[in-house]
C-alpha positions in Angstrom: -1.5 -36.3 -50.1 -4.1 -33.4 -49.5 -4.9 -34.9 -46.1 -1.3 -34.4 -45.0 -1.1 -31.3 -45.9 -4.6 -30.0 -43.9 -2.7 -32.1 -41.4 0.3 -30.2 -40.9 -1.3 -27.1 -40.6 -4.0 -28.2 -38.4 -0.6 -28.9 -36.2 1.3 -26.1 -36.9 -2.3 -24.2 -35.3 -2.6 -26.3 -32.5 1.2 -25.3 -31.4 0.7 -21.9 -32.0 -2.6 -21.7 -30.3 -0.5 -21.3 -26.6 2.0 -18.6 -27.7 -1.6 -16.8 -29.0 -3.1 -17.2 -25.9 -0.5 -15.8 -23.7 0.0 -12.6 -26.1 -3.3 -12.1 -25.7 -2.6 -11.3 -21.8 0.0 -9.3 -22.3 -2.0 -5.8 -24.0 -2.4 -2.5 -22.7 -5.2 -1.9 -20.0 -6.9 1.2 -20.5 -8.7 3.1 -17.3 -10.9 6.0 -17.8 -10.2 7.9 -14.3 -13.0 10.6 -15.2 -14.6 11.3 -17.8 -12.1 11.9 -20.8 -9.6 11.3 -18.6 -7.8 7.8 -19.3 -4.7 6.0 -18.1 -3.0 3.2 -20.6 -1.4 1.2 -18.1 0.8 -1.2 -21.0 2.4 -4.5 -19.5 5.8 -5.3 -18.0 8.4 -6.1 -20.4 9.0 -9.9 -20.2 13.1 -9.4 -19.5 12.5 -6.9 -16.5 14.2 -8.6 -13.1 11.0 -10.0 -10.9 12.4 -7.3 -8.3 11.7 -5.1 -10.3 8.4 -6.2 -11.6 6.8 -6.4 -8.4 7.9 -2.8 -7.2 6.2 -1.5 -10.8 3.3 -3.5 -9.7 2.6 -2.1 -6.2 3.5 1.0 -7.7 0.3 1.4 -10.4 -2.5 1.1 -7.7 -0.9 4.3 -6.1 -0.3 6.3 -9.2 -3.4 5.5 -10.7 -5.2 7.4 -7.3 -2.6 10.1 -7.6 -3.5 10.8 -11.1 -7.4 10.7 -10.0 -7.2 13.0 -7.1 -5.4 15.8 -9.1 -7.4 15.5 -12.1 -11.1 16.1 -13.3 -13.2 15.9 -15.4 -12.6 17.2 -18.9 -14.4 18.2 -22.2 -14.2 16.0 -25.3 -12.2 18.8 -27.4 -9.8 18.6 -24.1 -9.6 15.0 -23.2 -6.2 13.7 -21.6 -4.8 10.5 -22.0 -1.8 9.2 -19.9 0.7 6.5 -21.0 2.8 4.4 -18.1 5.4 2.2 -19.0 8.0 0.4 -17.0 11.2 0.7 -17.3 14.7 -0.4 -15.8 17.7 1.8 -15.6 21.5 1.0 -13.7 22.2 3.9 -11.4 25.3 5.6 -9.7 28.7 4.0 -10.1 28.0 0.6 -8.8 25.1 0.2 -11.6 22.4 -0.3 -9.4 19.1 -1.4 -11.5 16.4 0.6 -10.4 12.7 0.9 -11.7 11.1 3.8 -13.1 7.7 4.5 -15.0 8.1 6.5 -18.1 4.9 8.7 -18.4 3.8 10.1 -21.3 0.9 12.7 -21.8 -0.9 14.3 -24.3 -4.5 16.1 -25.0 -6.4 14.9 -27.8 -6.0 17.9 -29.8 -2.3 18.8 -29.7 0.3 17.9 -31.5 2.5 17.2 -28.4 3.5 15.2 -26.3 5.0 15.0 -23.1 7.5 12.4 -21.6 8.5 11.8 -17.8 10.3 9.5 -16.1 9.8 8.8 -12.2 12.1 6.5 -10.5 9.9 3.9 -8.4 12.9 4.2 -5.5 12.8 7.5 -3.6 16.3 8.8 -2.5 14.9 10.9 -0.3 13.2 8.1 2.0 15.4 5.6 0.7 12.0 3.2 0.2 9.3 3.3 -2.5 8.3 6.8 -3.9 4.8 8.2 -2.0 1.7 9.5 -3.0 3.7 13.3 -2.5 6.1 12.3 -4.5 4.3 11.3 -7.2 2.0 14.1 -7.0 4.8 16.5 -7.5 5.7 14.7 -10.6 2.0 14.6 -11.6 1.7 18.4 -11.4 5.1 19.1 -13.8 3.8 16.7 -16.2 0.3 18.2 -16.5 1.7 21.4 -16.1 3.4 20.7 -19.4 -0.1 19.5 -21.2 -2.3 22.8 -20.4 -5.1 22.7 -23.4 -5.7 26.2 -24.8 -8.8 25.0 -26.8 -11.0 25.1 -23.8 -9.8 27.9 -22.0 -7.8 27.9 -18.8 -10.6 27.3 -16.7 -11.4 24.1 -17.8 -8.1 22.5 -18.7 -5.2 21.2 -16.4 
């Protein structure tokens, strides 16, 4: 009677040994850009139209260079982190699904943080957003973060 119960639950782990694997791939990848400078790139949400998911993934290589060039290095009482997520959202009258990456940004010692959104379709050029674009976006957000700890000089 014991040996059917180690049983079962040797077979109850062997079946749940795949959905632990693949969970596994799904975490957060974090990128230190300089030092105590860091980009959390977190995964694509499972339900997200493959569209949609391909656009966010051409989309990281560029911001993640954006985010490098207009950054630098910090001190550890000053160090940024920034968050990317993607995100879907209908658009205009005809509900158009369009992709955006929520950003979110925040110093280590503040008790802030801030939250942008940057559609992945630029209206302008009626293509992908570019490096410009992004870098515009990049400037308000870290405008919004300036650390006061370290002085102006030092901080973003």
């Amino acid at each position: 009677m014991r040996h059917g119960a180690v049983l079962t639950l040797f077979a109850l782990g062997l079946l749940s040994f795949p959905q632990a694997a693949t969970a596994q791939g799904s975490t957060d990848r974090n990128v230190e850009l300089h030092q105590n400078v860091r980009l959390i790139e977190t995964p694509v949400p499972p339900d997200m139209a493959a569209d949609l998911k391909s656009s966010y993934q051409h989309f990281l290589p560029l911001f993640e260079q954006v985010v490098k060039e207009h950054t630098a290095d910090e001190t550890a009482e000053c160090s940024l982190t920034l968050r990317i997520t993607a995100g879907m959202k209908e658009v205009g009258s005809p509900k158009i699904p369009r992709a955006f990456a929520r950003v979110v940004a925040f110093r280590k010692n503040s008790k802030r943080e801030y939250e942008g959104r940057l559609f992945m379709h630029s209206f302008v050029t009626d293509g992908p957003v570019n490096a410009d674009e992004i870098a515009t976006f990049l400037k308000w957000i870290l405008g919004l973060v300036n650390c006061k700890a370290a002085g102006p000089s030092t901080c973003i």
